[in-house]
C-alpha positions in Angstrom: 7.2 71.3 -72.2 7.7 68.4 -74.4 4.6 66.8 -73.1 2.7 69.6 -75.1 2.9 68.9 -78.8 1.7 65.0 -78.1 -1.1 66.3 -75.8 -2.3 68.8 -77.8 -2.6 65.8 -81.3 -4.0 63.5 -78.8 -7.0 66.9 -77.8 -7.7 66.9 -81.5 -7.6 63.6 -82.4 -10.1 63.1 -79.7 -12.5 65.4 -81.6 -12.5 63.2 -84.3 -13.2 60.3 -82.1 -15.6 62.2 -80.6 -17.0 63.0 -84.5 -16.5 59.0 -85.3 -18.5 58.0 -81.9 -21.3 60.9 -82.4 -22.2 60.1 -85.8 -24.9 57.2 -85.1 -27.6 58.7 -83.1 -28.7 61.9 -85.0 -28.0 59.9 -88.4 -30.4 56.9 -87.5 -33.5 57.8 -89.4 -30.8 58.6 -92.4 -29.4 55.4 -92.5 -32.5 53.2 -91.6 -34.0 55.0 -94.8 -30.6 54.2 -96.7 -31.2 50.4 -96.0 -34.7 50.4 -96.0 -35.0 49.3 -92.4 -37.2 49.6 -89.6 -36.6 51.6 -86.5 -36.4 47.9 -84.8 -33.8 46.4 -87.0 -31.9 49.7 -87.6 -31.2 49.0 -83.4 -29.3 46.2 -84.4 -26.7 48.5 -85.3 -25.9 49.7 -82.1 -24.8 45.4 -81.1 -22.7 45.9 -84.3 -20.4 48.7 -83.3 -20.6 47.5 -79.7 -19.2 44.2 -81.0 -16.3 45.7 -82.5 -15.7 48.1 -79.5 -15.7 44.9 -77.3 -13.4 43.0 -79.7 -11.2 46.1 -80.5 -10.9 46.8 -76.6 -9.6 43.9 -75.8 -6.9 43.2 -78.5 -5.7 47.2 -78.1 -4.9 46.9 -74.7 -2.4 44.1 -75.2 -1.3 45.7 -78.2 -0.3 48.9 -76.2 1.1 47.0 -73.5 3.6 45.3 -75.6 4.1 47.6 -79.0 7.3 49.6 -78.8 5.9 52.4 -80.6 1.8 52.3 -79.6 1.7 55.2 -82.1 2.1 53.0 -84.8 -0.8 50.9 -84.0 -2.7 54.6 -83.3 -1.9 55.5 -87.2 -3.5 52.1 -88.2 -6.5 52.8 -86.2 -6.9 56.0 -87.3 -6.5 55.2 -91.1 -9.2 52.0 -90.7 -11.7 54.4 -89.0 -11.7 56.9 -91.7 -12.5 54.1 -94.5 -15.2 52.9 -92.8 -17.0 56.3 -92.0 -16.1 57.4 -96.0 -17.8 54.3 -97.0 -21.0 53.9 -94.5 -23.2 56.1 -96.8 -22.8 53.8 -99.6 -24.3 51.1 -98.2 -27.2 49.5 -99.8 -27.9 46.5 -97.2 -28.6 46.2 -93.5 -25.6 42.9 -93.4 -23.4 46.3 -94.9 -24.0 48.8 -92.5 -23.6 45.9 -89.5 -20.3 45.8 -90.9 -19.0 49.0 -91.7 -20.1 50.2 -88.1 -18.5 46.9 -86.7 -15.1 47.6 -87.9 -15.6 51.3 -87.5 -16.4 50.4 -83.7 -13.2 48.3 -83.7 -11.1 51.1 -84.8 -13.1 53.8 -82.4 -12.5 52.4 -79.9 -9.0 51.2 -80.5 -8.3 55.1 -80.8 -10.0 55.9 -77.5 -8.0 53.4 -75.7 -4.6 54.9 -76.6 -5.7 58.2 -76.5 -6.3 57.8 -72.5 -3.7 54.9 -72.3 -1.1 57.7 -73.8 -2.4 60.7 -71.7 -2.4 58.7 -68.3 1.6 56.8 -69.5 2.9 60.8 -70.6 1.5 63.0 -67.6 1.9 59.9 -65.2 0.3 61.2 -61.5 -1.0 64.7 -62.6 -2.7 63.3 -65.7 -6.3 64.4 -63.8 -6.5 67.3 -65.8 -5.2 66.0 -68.6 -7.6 63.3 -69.2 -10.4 66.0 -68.6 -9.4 68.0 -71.2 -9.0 64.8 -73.7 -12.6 63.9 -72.7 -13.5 67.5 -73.0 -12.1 67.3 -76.5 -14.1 63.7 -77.3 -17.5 65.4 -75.9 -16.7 68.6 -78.7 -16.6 66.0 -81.3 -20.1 64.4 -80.1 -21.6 68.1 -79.8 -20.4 69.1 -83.4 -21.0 65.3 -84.8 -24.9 66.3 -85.8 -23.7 70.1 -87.2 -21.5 68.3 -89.6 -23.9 66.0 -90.7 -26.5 69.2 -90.9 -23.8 71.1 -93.3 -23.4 67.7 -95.0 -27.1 67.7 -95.8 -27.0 71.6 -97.1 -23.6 70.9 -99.3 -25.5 67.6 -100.7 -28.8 66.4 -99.7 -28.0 63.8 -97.5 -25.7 63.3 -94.2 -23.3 61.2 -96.6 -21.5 64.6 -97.3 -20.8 65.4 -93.7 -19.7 61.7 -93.1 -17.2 62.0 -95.8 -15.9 65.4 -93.9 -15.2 63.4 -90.5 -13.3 61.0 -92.7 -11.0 63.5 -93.9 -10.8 64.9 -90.6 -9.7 62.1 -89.0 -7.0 61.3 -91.6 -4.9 64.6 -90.1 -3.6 62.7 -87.3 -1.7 59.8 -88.7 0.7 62.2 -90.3 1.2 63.9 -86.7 1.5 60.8 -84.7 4.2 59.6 -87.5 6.9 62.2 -86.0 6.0 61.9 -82.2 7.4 59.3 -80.2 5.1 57.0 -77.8 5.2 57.9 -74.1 5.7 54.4 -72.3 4.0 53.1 -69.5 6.6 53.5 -65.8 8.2 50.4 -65.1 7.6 50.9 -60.8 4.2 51.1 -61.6 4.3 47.8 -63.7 5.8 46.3 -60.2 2.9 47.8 -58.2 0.0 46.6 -60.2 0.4 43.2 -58.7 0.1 44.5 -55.1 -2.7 47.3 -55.6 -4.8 45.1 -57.9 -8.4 44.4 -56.2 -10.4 42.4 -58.4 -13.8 42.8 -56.6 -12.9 46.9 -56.9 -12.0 46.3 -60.7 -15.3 44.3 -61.9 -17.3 47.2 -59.6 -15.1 50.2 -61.7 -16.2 48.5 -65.1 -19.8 47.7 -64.1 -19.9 51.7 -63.4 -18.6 52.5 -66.1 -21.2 50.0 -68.2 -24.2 51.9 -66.4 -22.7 55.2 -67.5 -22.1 54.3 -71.1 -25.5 53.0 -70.5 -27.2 56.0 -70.0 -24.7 57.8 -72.1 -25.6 56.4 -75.3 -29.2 55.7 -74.8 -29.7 59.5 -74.2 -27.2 60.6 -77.3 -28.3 57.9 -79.3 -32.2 57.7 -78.8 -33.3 61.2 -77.9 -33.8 62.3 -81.5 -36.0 59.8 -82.5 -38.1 59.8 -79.3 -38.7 63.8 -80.2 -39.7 63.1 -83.4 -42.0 60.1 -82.7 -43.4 63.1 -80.2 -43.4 65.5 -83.6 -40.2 67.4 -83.6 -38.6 68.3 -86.7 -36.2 66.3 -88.1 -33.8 68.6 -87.9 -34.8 70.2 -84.9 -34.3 66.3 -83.3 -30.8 65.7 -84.3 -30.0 69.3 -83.2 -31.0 67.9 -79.4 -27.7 65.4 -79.9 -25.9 68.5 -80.1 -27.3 70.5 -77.5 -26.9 67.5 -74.8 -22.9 67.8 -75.9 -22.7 71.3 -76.1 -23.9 70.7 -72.3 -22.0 68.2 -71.6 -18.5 69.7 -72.9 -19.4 72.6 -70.6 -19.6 70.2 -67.7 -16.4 68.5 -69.1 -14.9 72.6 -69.3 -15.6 73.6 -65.8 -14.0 70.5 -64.2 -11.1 70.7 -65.4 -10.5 73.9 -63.1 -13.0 72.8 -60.3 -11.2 69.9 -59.2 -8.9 71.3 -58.0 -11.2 72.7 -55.0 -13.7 70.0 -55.4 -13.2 66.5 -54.4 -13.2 63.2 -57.2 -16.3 61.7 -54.9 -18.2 65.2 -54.4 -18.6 65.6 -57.9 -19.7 62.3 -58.8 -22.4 63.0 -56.2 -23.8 66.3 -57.3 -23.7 64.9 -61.4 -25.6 61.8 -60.3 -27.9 64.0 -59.1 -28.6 66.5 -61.5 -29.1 63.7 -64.0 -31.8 62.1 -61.5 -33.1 65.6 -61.7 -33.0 66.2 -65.5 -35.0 62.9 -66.4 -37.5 63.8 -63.7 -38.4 67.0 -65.7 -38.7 64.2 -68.9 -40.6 62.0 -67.2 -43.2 64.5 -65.6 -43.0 68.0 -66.7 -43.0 69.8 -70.3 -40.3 71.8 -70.4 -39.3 71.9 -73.9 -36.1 69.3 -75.0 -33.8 71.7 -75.5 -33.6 72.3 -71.5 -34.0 68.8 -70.8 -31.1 67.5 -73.2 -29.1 70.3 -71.3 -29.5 69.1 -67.6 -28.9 65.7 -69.1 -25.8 66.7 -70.9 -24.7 68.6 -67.9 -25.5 65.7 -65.6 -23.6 63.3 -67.5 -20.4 65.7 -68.3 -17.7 65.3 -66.0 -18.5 61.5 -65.1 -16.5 59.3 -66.9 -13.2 61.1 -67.1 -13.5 61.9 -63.2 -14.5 57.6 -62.7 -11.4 57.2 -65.0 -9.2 59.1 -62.8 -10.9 58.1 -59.2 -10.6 54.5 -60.3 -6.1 55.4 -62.0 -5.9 56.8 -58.2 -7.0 53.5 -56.6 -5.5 51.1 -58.9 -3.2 52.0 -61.7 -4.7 50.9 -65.0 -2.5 49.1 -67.1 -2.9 48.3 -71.2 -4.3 45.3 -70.3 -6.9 46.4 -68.0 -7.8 49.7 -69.7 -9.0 47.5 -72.4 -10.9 45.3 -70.3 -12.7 49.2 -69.2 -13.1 49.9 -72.6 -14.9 46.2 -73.2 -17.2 47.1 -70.8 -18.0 50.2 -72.7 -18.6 48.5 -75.6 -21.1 46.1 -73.4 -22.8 49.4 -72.4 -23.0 51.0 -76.1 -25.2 47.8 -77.2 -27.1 46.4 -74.5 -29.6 49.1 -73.7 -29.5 51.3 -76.3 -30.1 48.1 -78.7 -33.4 47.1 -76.4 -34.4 50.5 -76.6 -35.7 50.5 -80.1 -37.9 47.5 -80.0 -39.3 48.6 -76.6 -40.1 52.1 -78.1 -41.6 50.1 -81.5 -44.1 48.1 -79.2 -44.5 50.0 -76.1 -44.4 53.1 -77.6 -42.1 56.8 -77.3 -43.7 57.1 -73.0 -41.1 54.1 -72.4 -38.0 55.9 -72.8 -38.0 58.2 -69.7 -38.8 54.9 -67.8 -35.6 53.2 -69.4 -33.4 56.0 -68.3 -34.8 56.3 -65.1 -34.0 52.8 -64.2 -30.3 53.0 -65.8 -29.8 56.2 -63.4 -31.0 54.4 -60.6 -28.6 51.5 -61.5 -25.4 53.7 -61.9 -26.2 55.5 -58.4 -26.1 52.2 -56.3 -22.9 50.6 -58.3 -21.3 54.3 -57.6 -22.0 53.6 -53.8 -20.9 50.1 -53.9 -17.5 51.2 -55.7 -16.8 54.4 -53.3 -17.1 51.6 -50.5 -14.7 49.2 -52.2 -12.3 51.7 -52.7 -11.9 52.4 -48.7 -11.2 49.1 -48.4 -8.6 49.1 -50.9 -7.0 51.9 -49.7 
């Protein structure tokens, strides 16, 4: 029962990284207006916080590796997060919002690293579940992310309001974390990592996990401005942001009971393909957004938490190579979703389905290409 309290601040901190990571898409058109940018050099932000996800990634997994108390570098995070989200609408320059998201990205995903690093070290071999639920929790922040910013706008004309509410938020969870000791990483499995590591099954697991932040991001992060290029509401558009995570927490919701009777690989399978299926529908038919950003949100639920624990079960992750994961998230936060906007500006809003379509594709084969590597490691 001890294990409780620490999960339960790590759930609820997740919401706020969740919040943190949700922010940027359905607030694009707000802060491109605050800067008095373009839709193509707003993209750049997107390579900003990526940036700092990849830099922060890679420093935090050392960090919890070696800290004696990883909480202590969880409070730090925490606290550098909510600065930069109190003070990201007063920026006045596009160099000032690359910077504020860049060290925002850096604490992000700091947070997300110990958040799974600490779920995985305190539940040890049944942390499955766990780390469902924590996702579960990170995918509620995303959904509610474009509500806050909504009431924001109602409280004080502008989204500022609501990013000033996911700053104080966030600043709960220091005060938590203070009294809670850090669970520690198993010294067997330290000994074992040598053994079990497979490097051509680790670069496979983080090129997956690219493609899936990948599609991830473009569809959270682009979705509202391709519906209102196509003449949706303002709005209406960011309210799509939340209806793909309202979708995608469900997905997240329902597999935390259903793996128990469905198999890790199964449900990677029948995900894949209802994503496949849901940017069909947005490629060729007209069913309204709302239903699309649902089968996409349902599509992409349950996959990275399930990839996370398929990959734990092959090959326990250490600090160190959780971070390297994390890096390759950052990699997928700014690559595509960065090109998007320029291809959009020149080819027009008919490009987007295309770009998701060939990032679906992607994931599919490296998903095949991992499964295989895995029976090999095994």
């Amino acid at each position: 029962m001890r294990e409780v309290p620490r999960t339960a601040i790590y759930c609820f901190m997740f919401i706020a990284v969740g919040l943190i990571s949700g922010v940027l898409g359905p607030s694009l058109i707000y802060l491109s207006n605050l800067v008095s940018a373009s839709v193509t050099e707003i993209s750049i932000i997107f390579i900003a916080r990526s940036v700092g996800n990849m830099l922060g990634a890679v420093i935090a997994g050392r960090v919890y590796d070696k800290a004696k108390e990883a909480h202590y570098y969880l409070i730090a995070m925490l606290l550098l997060g909510s600065l930069c989200v109190s003070i990201a609408p007063f920026s006045t320059t596009l160099m000032m919002l690359m910077v504020v998201f860049a060290v925002m990205g850096f604490a992000e995903v700091s947070v997300n690293t110990g958040g799974n690093l600490m779920i995985l070290w305190l539940h040890k071999d049944k942390a499955g579940s766990a780390v469902s639920l924590l996702h579960l929790c990170y995918s509620l922040g995303n959904m509610i992310s474009p509500l806050v910013l909504i009431f924001g706008g109602w409280l004080g004309d502008s989204y500022g309001v609501g990013y000033w509410i996911i700053a104080l938020y966030t600043l709960i969870f220091p005060f938590f974390l203070w009294r809670q000791p850090s669970p520690k990483l198993a010294t067997t499995t330290k000994q074992d990592i040598p053994k079990l590591f497979n490097r051509a099954f680790f670069l496979c697991f983080v090129l997956t996990i690219f493609l899936y932040v990948s599609l991830e991001i473009t569809i959270a992060g682009w979705i509202s401005t391709y519906a209102i290029l196509n003449g949706t509401d303002q709005t209406q558009a960011a309210m799509l942001v939340t209806w793909f995570f309202v979708s995608l927490s469900l997905g997240r919701f329902i597999s935390v009971p259903a793996l128990r009777w469905v198999s890790l690989t199964h449900s990677i399978f029948a995900l894949l393909f209802i994503s496949v299926i849901g940017i069909l529908i947005l490629l060729f038919s007209s069913l309204s957004m709302i239903g699309v950003a649902l089968i996409l949100g349902l599509g992409c639920s349950a996959l990275f938490p399930i990839l996370f624990s398929f990959a734990n079960n092959v090959m326990p992750l250490t600090g160190k190579l959780t971070g390297y994961v994390f890096m390759g998230c950052g990699l997928g936060a700014m690559i595509v979703p960065a090109i998007t906007g320029p291809l959009i500006d020149v080819l027009g809003a008919t490009v987007y389905p295309i770009i998701l379509l060939g990032m679906i594709i992607l994931l599919s084969g490296s998903w095949a290409n991992l499964l295989r590597l895995s029976k090999k490691t095994l």
